[in-house]
C-alpha positions in Angstrom: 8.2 -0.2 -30.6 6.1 -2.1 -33.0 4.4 -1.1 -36.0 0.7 -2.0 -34.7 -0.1 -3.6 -38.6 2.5 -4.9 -39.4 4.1 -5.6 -36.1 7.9 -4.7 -37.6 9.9 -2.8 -35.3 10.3 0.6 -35.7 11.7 2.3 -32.6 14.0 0.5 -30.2 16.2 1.6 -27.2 19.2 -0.1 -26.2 22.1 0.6 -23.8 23.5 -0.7 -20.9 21.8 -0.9 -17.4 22.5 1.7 -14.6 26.3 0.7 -13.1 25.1 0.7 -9.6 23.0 -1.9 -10.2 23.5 -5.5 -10.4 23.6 -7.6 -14.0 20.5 -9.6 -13.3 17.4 -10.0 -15.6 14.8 -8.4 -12.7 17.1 -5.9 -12.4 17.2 -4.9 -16.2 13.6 -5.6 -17.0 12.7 -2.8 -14.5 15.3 -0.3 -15.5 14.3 -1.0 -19.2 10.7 -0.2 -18.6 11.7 3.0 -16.5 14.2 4.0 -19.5 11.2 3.5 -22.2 9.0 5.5 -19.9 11.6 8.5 -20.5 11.9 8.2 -24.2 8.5 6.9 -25.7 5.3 8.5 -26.2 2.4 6.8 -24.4 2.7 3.2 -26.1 1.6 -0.6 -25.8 4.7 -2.5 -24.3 5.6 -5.8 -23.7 8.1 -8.0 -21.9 8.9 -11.2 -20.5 9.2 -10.6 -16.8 5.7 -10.9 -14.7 7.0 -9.1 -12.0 8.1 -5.7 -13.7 4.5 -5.9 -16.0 2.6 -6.8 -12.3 4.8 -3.8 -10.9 3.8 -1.2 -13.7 0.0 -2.8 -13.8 -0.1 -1.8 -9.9 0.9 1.6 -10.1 3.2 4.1 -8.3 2.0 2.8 -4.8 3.4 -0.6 -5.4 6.2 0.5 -7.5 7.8 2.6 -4.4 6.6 0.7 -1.7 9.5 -0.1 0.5 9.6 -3.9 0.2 9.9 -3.7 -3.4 13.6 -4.4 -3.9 13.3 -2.1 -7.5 11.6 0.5 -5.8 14.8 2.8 -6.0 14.5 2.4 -10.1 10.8 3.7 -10.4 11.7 6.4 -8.0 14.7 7.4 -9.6 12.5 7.3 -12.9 9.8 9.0 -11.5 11.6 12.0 -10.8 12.8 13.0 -13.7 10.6 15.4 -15.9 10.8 13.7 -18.9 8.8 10.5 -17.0 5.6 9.4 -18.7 3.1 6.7 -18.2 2.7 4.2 -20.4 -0.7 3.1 -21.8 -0.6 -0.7 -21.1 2.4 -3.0 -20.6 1.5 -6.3 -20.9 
């Protein structure tokens, strides 16, 4: 998470991706914005990978819509109480 002046970091999450699910960037882009979702407060993100911010821009429909091959991430995610929305991901 980035300080919104002075744009240093100041909260970060790291860890390693869900062992059921394969090593790809896709893969890990989507569990990493479902893991921030859990530990964040409502927040500005950002990432690299058009896909997961198109997925999260879209909403829960598309996110668990059954051709969506991450669709099992955002569920699992979604379940848990500690889920929360995010404000924007860009």
């Amino acid at each position: 998470m980035l300080d919104p002046v002075s744009w240093k970091t100041v909260a970060s999450v790291r860890g390693p991706g869900w062992s059921s699910m394969p090593r790809t960037s896709p893969v890990m882009e989507h569990v990493s914005i479902a893991a921030a979702l859990q530990v964040f407060e409502p927040v500005d993100m950002y990432s690299d990978h058009l896909n997961a911010v198109k997925a999260h821009v879209r909403g829960a429909t598309a996110m668990l819509h059954h051709k969506n091959p991450h669709a099992g991430i955002w569920k699992s995610a979604m379940l848990l109480p500690s889920f929360r929305k995010l404000a924007t991901v860009h």
